[in-house]
N, C-alpha and C positions, 0 to 999 in steps of 0.2 A: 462402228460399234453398235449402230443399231440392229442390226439382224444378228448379233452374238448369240442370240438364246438356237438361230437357226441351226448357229457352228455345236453348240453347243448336244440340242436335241439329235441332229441328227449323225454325233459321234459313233451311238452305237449300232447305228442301220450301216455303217460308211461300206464295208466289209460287203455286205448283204445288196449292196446298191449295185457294185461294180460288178460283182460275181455273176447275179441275174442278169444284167444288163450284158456280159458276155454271151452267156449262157443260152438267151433267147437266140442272137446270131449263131453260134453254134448249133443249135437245133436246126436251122433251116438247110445246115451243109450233114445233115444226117439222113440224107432221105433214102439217101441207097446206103448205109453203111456198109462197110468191108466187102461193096458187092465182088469187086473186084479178086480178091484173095478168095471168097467164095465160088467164083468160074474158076480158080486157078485148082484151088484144090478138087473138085468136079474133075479135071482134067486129068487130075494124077492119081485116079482112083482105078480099078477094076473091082468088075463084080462081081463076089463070089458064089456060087454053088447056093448059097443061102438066101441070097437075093441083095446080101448087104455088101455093101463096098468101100476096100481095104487101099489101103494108100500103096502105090509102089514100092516106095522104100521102107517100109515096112513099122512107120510111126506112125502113132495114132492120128487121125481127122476127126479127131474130137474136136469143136467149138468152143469156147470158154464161156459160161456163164452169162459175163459181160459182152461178149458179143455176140452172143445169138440174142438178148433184150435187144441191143439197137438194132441188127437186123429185123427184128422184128415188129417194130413201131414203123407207125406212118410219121410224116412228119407232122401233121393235123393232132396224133395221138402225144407226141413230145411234145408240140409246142403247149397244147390242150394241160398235159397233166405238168408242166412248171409252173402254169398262170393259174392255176388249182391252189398249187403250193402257196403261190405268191397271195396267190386272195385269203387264203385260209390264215398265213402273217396279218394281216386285217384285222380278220376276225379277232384274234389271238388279242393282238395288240388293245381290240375295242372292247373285250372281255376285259383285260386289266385295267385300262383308263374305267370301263363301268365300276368295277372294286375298290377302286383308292380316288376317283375325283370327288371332288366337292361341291361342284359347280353344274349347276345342272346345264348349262348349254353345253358345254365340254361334255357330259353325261349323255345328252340327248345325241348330239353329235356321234360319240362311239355308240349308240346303240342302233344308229344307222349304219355305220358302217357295221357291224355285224350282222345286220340285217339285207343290207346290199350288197355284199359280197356274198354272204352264205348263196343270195340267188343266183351269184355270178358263179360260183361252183358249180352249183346246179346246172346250170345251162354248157358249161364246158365239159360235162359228165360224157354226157352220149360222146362227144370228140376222142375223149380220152380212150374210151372204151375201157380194155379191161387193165389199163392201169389207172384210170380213177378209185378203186376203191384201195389198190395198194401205195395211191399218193395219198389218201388222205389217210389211209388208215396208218401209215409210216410216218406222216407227220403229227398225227394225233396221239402217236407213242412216243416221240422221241427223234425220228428220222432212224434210218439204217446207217451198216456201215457200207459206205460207198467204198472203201479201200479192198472190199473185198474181191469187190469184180474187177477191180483195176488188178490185183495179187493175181487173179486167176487168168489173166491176158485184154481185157478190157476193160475202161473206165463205162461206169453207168451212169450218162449225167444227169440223168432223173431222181438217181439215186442220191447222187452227189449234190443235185439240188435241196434235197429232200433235209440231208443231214446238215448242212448249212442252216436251212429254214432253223432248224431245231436248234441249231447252237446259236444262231440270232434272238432267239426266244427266250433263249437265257441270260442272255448279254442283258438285253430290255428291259427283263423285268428285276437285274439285279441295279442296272442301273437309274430307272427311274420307280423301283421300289426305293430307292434311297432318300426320295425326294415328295415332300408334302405340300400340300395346300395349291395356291399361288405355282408353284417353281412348278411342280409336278404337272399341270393343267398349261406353261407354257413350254415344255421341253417335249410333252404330247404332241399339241398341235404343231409346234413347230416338226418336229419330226414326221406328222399328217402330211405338212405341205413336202417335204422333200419324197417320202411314200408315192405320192399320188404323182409328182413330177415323171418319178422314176417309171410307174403303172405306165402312164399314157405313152411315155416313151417304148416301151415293151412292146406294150400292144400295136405300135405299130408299126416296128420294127415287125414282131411275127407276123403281122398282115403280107410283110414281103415274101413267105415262105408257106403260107398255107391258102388250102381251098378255099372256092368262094363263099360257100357254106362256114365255116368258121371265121372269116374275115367279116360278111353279116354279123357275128354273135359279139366279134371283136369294134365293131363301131359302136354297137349300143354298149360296152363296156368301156373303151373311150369317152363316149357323152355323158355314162355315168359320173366317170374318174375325172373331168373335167368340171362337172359340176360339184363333185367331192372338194376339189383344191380350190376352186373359189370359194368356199365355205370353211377351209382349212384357213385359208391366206384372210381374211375375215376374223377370224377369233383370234387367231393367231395377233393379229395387228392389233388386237383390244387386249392382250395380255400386254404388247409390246407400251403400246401408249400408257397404261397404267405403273408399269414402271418407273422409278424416281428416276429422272434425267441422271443423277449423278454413277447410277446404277448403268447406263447403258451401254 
């Protein structure tokens, strides 16, 4: 019963924990997407008179949406704009502990982590290339809807990533808007520490699936998210210890 406030805080990330933690694996098995079906259709094409070319059997070889995005990403650019997504949950998250704590280590605390993530953005920008400004910009709205490229023949899991992030955001702040003082300042941290657990695990997991160049950016993001959760797991214990025993 002592780490209950853990079970507790990190109720409403549960969702958001697994789905990432899939989702990073999947990204490194996208590096060629649908290359395959893409020679296939190549081969059942002739060219017309016009220069453009028409399928034999006489159905269209149009792409869908969603799969000409993942054809088109590197796998440096997917892995690059989920760990975007996921830093930018950080922020988010250090934005609202700033608004409703009380406590100024708890205060201090989330205003590093807004501060140290924002730069971890920053540096996975260039990776992402050009969909860093439609990850953040998509999760700074709301997230998109991902069902749509999935409707039109392809799931986009960046996409998908993206609109998760957003409905975790709301989960968050309805659930520990609920909560004041004391309570609010240990279902934070606690939920810091399972965050930060979830980070380090990510990042190097994609270390398995991308360039040496971003595996570089991904250690110093590592040492950061490592010295995040010893400072998580630290406050975290001083909410715990103040607790009435009969409470734990």
């Amino acid at each position: 019963m002592r780490r209950i406030f853990l079970l507790q805080a990190a109720a409403w990330c549960g969702l958001a924990l697994a789905a990432s933690f899939a989702d990073a694996q999947q990204a490194g098995t996208q590096r060629q997407p649908r290359r395959d079906n893409q020679v296939r259709q190549t081969n059942a094409v002739e060219t017309q008179a016009g220069g453009q070319a028409a399928p034999q059997d006489g159905r269209s070889n149009s792409v869908s949406p969603g799969a000409q995005a993942g054809m088109a990403r590197s796998a440096d650019q997917e892995l690059a704009a989920c760990l975007i997504i996921d830093n930018q949950s950080e922020v988010d998250a250090g934005k609202f502990a700033l608004a409703h704590s009380q406590n100024q280590e708890v205060k201090q605390f989330a205003q590093q982590m807004v501060d140290q993530h924002s730069q971890m953005i920053q540096k996975l920008q260039p990776f992402a290339g050009a969909q860093a400004a439609a990850t953040q910009a998509g999760t700074n709205a709301g997230g998109t809807n991902a069902a749509a490229g999935h409707q039109a023949g392809g799931l986009d899991h960046v996409a998908f990533k993206r609109e998760l992030a957003a409905q975790c955001k709301q989960t968050m702040e309805r659930e520990l808007g609920q909560k004041q003082g004391a309570e609010f300042d240990k279902c934070y941290m606690g939920a810091q520490v399972q965050m930060h657990l979830h980070a380090i695990d990510t990042m190097k997991v994609a270390q398995n699936h991308s360039s040496a160049e971003l595996r570089a950016a991904l250690d110093e993001g590592i040492a950061a998210a490592t010295q995040h959760l010893e400072h998580a797991k630290t406050l975290a214990k001083q909410f715990e210890d103040r607790q009435p025993a009969a409470q734990r």
